[in-house]
C-alpha positions, 0 to 999 in steps of 0.5 A: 652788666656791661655800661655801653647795654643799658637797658635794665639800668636805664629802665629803672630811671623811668618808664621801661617799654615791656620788651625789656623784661627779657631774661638775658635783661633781667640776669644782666640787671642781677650780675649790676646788683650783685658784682657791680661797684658802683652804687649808683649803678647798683640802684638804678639795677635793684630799681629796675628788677623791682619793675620787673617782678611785677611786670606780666612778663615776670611770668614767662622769665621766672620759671627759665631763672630756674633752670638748672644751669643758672647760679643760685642768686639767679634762681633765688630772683625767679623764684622770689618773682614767683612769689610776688606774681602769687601773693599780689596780682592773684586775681591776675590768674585765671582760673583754669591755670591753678592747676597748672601752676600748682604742678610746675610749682611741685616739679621745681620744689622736688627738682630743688630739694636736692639743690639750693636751700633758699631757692628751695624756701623762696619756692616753698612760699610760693607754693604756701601762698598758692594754697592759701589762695585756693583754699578751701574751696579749689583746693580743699584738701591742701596739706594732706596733698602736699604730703601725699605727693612728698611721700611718692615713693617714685620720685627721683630725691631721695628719701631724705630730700623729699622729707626736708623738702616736705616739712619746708613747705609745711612750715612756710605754709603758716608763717605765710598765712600769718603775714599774707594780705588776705581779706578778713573774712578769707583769712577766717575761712583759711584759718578754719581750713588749716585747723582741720588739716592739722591731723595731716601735720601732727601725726607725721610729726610725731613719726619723724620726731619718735622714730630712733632712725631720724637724723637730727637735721629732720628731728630739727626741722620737725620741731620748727615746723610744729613751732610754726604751726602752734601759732594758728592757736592749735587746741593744747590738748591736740598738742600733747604728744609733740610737746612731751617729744619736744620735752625728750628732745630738750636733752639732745644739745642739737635740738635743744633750741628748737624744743625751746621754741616750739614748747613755749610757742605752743604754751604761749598761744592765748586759747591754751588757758581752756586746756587746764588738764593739758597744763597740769600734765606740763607742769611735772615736765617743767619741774623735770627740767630742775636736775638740768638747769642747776647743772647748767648754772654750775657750768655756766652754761647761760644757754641752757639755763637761759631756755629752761627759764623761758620755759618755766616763766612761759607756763607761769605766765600766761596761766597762772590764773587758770593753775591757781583756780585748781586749789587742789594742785596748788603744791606742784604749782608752788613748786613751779613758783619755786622754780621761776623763784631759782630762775630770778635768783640764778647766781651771777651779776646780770648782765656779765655772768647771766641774761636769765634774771629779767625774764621772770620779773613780769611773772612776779607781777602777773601772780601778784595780779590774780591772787589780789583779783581773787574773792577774798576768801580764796585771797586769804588762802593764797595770800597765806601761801605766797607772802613768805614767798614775796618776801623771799622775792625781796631778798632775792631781788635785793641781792641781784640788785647789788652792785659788784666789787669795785674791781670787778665793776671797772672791767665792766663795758658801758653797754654793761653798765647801761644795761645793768641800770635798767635792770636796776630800775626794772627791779626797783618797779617790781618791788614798788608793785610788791609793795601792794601785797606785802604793806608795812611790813615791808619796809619794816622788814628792811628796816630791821635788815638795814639796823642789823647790818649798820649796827653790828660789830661782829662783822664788816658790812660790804657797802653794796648790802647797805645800797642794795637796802636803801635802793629798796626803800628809796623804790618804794618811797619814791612812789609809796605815800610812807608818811605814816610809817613807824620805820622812817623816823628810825631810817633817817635816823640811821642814814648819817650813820652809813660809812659813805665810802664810794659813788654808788652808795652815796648816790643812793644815799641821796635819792632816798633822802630825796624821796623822803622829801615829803615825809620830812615836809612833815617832820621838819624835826629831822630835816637837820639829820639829812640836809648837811649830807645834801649840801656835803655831796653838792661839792662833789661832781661824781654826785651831781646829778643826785645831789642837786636832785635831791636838794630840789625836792627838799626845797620844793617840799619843805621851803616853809621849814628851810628859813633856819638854813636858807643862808648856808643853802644858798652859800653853799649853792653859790660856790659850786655854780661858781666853781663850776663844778655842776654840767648846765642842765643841774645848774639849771635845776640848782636854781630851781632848787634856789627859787623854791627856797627863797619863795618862802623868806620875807621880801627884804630877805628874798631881795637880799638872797637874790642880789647876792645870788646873781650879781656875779652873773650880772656882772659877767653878762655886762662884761659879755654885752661889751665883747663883739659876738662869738661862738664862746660868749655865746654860750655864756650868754645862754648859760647865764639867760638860762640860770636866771629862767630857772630862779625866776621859773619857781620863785613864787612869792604869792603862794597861789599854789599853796598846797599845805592842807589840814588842820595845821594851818601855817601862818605864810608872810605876806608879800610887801611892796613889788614882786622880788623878780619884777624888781630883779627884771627891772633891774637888768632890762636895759642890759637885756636890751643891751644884749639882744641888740647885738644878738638880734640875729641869733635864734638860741639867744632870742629864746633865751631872753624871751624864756626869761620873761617867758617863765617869769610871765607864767609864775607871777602871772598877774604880779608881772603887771608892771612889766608889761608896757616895756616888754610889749616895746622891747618885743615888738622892737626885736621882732621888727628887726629879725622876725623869731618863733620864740617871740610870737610864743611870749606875745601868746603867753601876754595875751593870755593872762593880760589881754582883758585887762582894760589897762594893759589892753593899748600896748598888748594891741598895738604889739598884736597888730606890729607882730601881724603886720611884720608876719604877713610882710615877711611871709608874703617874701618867702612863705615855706621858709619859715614854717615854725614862725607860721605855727607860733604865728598861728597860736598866736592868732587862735589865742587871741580870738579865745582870749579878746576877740576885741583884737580882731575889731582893728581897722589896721589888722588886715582880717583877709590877709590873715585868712589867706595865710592861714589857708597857705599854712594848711598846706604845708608838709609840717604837721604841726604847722597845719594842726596850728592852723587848723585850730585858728580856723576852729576859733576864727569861724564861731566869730562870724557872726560877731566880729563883722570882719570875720563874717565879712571875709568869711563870706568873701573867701570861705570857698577858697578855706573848704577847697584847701580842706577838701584838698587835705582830705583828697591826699595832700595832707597826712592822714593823722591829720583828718581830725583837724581838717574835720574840726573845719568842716564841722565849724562851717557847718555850724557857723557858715551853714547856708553859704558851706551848703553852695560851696561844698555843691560847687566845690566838689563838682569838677571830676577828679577833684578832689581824688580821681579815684571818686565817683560823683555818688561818692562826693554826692553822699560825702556832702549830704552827710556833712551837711546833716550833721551839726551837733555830732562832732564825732561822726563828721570825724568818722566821715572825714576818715572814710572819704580820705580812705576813698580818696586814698584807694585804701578803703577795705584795705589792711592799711585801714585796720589800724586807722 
């Protein structure tokens, strides 16, 4: 379209006068989308012809878009408008046209059959949404019409076109069904419809698909139309004869796809399980498919064994429940299982030589769940059949879960790698769920394979048999409680014997000695055996993620039988954080792993670990406090603060969480003198302070000091006691200066476990109140700028009001200003701001009657809180949302119950307010229903979400169906 005629693009920027929508307006606007290269241009034309669909004129230029002389891309947007006119504005039709356009609709279809498939398709659906709309009342007989008229013998299409034609409209027609905003009880009422006018379809699909003279492009299109049709839930047994004709058509390499399709759609649907005579005659035509798929397995061909699969797996699926309820067949179904038992172990490494193998994994669970489901009479029948089958499926999933050669595997692309991990991890769950039917057993069977293999000199074992072995073990102990098997002793005695010759294996090596940990916790006999390997591979980088794993587990799970090895672990640990040799985040779980340990040492011993442990770091972060701020001493800054929070994370001397029960009852040292960490922290305080001065401007090093105390807080809980007075200082201090989330988070963690206890009371407050003043002061300059402050300043708030109201009690805490922020921050677009501060107000409100400042502000600007709540639920807040903002409205019910009385009268009473969309009975109802309800939680939810629904304009809308 040509810059100087404007008015389509123009158009799309605002309100276009009705005039524009002309058809030499509307082409110009297509010619802009499609060859313009200006993308402004181009949306400005796609923004404006949007417009245009919708507008009334789109009626009087859709049916001239498709005259003949017009290019296809023209015709396409004539018909699509079309399409739009139907489906959305139906009720704009009056009723004495549906005739009319009906007729026009057929004319254009058949002109087209001979001319452009997608115009041909755009008009098939919006015939298909025609009838929907119609039926059943104005037009009952809808199908077996629309197969009348295509098969008039008048017509100028030749045979071919029209039969193309035809079954384009026939296979539209559901799938428009399927996504069409039909009301509920139409959508049932057309669905029944449908149901009768399938012996319309069948029959003529059994024709076409039989007759010898069919070509293939109709045969192809026979079978997409019965695929789209099955998935109205069409009885199976109405089915029969297509599906034994898709089962023929399997042979043919054109159909072949399409057979696929349609077999498992039409297997898939959830009626056909009632068919169960329908299913026993499937099953012989799956196995028929046996002589096929081995010969495209030798071929290589991946997609013809990749469909038969999909076959097989589909009936093995969704019916086996209903197949093994027929005892008396129960061989042809073992054959099936015996087949999809092929399928999983189709040669070839997934992802490279075969995509087949995943689809049947699930199948393995479903069989699994209804023999178990089975009265136990049935089960032991079942269970004698399937066990040995389930054993063959361990073998089977080992073997596919065995990595390629060396060579083979370093051509292999990332992508590859990736996906063949997850099939890994895929397998792994699968023989953790197989566990439950196969027991004890096994793991002694792979124990037995694992034995054999490491201890026969016949011949040399491949390194991926033995991972493949211990991958087995390690899924099923990672979840398995395998503390009282007879095979682990004999398992960690075989492990230092494995010839560790590559990653992968030692990787294994290493998570199955991780989960082990809680069985070695039990057996500290064997630790010995194991912990030299961990501390062995801890040197190597290609290891580290599995390795320093594995030592956290063992620190964690076994820390009171680690005090013989405490000094190596620690030796070995310190030279490889100072060697570098580890990526941040398993330094990180490294000093978890350390912090663990030394939990369990005496204090003298713990301090001495830990002097040793961090003064190197102490010592560079000093070196670091000295230098002028930059990018690099930045991230070493962060990296030691970050260290340091992970030690302190898990180093927990007090024992409070002991979890060691039983008879043996473990003797634990006792703790002397003051906590290790407190004395670690009182330590380097000042040169934390030191530190923070210079980096006050910087977020990530404020979280890093604020996490250090943070995590510390969290461990020692009441232990921390001693630090509190300096770090309510040093807190106010930095917030003062530069105003930061993270510091609101930490005072919350010290009101929490510190704000009752009488001789903590004083700093705590005057930190509370220097944090409010200096939140308000700040916001009050730009309130929107900062709304991560305003959530934690919010959490701060309700905490406080949960913890010790008596900090509400201040004459220096300004009460109103507070409630006033806390009204402002609920109409911010974060959603996790607004949660937060909808809680505060579901704390504050229950404290009116106690807290005289509370009531007091209550009283003075309640009002104000309720119209921002209204406001929410009239469309300014997101509707998942409505469960916060009806917490409100319950809490001042409750609470403020006469004074909600006159405010929510008041409130609602100006028109349009809060929703134009409200009638003055809608609000009238809406707030006698609130004010009844003071006990039911749960109602006044379910209120709030219809009224927001009103308000909205989606009420009895498809929106709703999820909400």
């Amino acid at each position: 379209m040509e810059r100087r005629e404007e008015q389509p693009g123009a158009a799309g920027a605002g309100a276009a006068p009705a005039l524009d929508f002309t058809v030499e307006n509307v082409e110009k606007a297509l010619h802009q989308l499609y060859y313009d290269p200006n993308i402004e241009n181009k949306n400005l034309a796609q923004k404006w012809l949007m417009q245009a669909q919708v507008s009334p004129q789109a009626w009087h230029f859709s049916w001239q878009l498709l005259q003949p002389d017009k290019v296809p891309e023209i015709q396409y947007f004539g018909a699509s408008a079309l399409h739009i006119k139907i489906s959305r504005y139906w009720s704009d039709i009056p009723t004495d046209q549906y005739e009319s356009l009906k007729a026009q609709l057929f004319t254009q279809i058949t002109r087209f059959a001979s001319g452009s498939k997608i115009v041909l398709t755009r008009l098939c659906v919006a015939l298909a949404s025609l009838a929907l709309s119609m039926m059943p009342d104005a037009w009952p007989c809808a199908v077996a019409d629309m197969v009348r008229l295509f098969q008039a013998e008048d017509s100028p299409v030749d045979g071919q076109g029209r039969c193309l034609a035809l079954l384009e409209l026939l296979t539209v027609l559901p799938e428009e069904f399927q996504t069409s905003r039909l009301p509920q009880y139409r959508k049932g009422l057309v669905r029944a419809s449908l149901a009768v006018e399938c012996g319309a379809v069948f029959p003529l699909l059994e024709q076409l698909l039989q007759q010898p003279s069919s070509p293939s492009c109709v045969r192809q299109k026979v079978l997409k139309c019965f695929s789209s049709w099955v998935q109205l839930e069409v009885p199976l047994q109405d089915c029969e004869a297509l599906i034994q004709a898709a089962f023929a058509a399997l042979q043919d390499s054109e159909l072949f796809d399409s057979s696929v399709e349609a077999i498992v759609n039409a297997i898939s649907q959830p009626d056909a399980q009632r068919y169960v005579n329908t299913l026993l005659k499937l099953i012989p035509l799956v196995l028929g498919l046996q002589e096929q798929l081995r010969q495209a397995v030798q071929n290589g061909d991946m997609e013809t064994s990749h469909g038969i699969c999909r076959i097989a797996v589909a009936l093995g699926e969704n019916h086996s429940r209903a197949l093994l309820d027929q005892v008396e067949h129960w061989q042809s179904f073992l054959a099936l299982v015996n087949m999809i038992m092929f399928c999983t172990g189709i040669p070839g490494h997934y992802p490279v030589n075969e995509t087949t193998s995943s689809l049947t994994l699930t199948f393995w669970y479903t069989l699994q769940d209804d023999i178990l489901s089975f009265e136990a009479e049935k089960q032991a029948v079942y269970q004698q059949v399937y066990r040995p089958v389930y054993f063959q499926l361990v073998d089977v999933l080992l073997h596919k879960a065995q990595f390629p050669s060396d060579e083979e595997y370093g051509f292999w692309s990332s992508d590859e790698k990736e996906q063949f991990r997850i099939y890994r991890v895929d397998i792994s769950d699968t023989l953790m769920y197989v566990y439950e039917m196969l027991g004890a057993e096994l793991l002694s069977n792979l124990y037995d394979k694992l034995g054999r293999l490491l201890t026969s000199s016949e011949e040399p074992y491949s390194w991926q048999h033995t991972e493949a072995l211990l991958y087995g073990f390690q899924s099923i102990a990672e979840t398995i409680d395998v503390n009282y098997s007879d095979v682990v002793p004999g398992l960690i005695g075989l492990i230092p014997r494995i010839s560790i010759s590559n990653v992968q294996l030692a990787d294994t090596v290493m998570f199955t000695i991780g989960a082990l940990s809680e069985w070695l916790a039990d057996h500290p006999v064997m630790i010995n055996s194991v912990l030299p390997l961990v501390l062995h591979a801890l040197g190597n980088p290609e290891l580290s993620v599995s390795s320093v794993s594995t030592l956290k587990k063992i620190c964690r799970e076994c820390k009171y039988d680690l005090p013989p090895y405490a000094a190596n672990i620690v030796a070995v640990s310190q030279d490889v954080l100072m060697k570098q040799i580890h990526k941040t985040s398993q330094c990180m779980w490294l000093m978890q792993a350390l912090g663990f340990l030394l939990s369990a040492l005496q204090v003298e011993e713990i301090l001495k670990n830990l002097h040793s442990l961090i003064s190197p770091y102490i010592q560079q972060l000093e070196k670091l406090a000295e230098e002028i701020p930059n990018p690099s001493n930045k991230l070493a800054i962060v990296h030691i603060l970050g260290l340091l929070s992970n030690l302190f994370t898990t180093l927990d001397v007090s024992h409070h969480e002991d979890d060691h029960e039983g008879p043996e009852v473990r003797k634990l040292p006792v703790p002397q003198g003051p906590n290790p960490v407190v004395v670690v922290l009182q330590q380097v305080f000042q040169l934390i302070q030191k530190v923070l001065s210079k980096w006050l401007n910087d977020a990530q090093v404020v979280e890093a000091v604020c996490a250090i105390f943070e995590k510390s807080v969290k461990t020692l809980l009441d232990d921390f006691a001693p630090m509190v007075p300096q770090l309510c200082e040093m807190l106010g201090r930095m917030y003062s200066t530069i105003p930061q989330a993270s510091a609101l988070d930490l005072t919350r963690q010290l009101v929490h476990i510190f704000a009752h206890e009488p001789a903590h009371f004083p700093p705590i407050e005057a930190l509370f109140l220097l944090v409010t003043s200096v939140t308000l002061t700040s916001l009050q300059q730009g309130p929107r700028d900062h709304p991560d402050i305003v959530d934690s300043f919010m959490q701060l708030l309700a905490q406080a009001l949960k913890r010790k109201p008596d900090l509400f009690l201040c004459e220096r805490l300004d009460v109103k200003a507070v409630f006033q922020c806390a009204v402002l921050a609920l109409k911010f677009p974060e959603a996790p701001t607004v949660k937060a501060s909808c809680g505060f107000f579901t704390e504050l409100l229950p404290r009116c009657g106690e807290v005289e400042s509370v009531g007091k502000v209550v009283q003075e600007d309640g009002r104000m809180l309720l119209v921002a709540v209204l406001e929410a639920i009239g469309g300014q807040a997101s509707r998942s949302l409505m469960d916060c903002f009806a917490d409100i409205l319950f809490a001042l019910n409750k609470h403020c119950f006469s004074l909600l009385s006159l405010w929510i009268k008041e409130a609602l009473q100006p028109p349009g307010f809060p929703s134009a969309r409200l009638s003055p009975e809608q609000k009238d109802t809406f707030s006698q229903q609130i004010l009844r309800e003071r006990v039911n939680k749960r109602r006044v939810k379910e209120m709030v979400k219809e009224f927001t629904l009103l308000c909205r304009g989606l009420h009895g809308t498809d929106y709703t169906a999820d909400y």
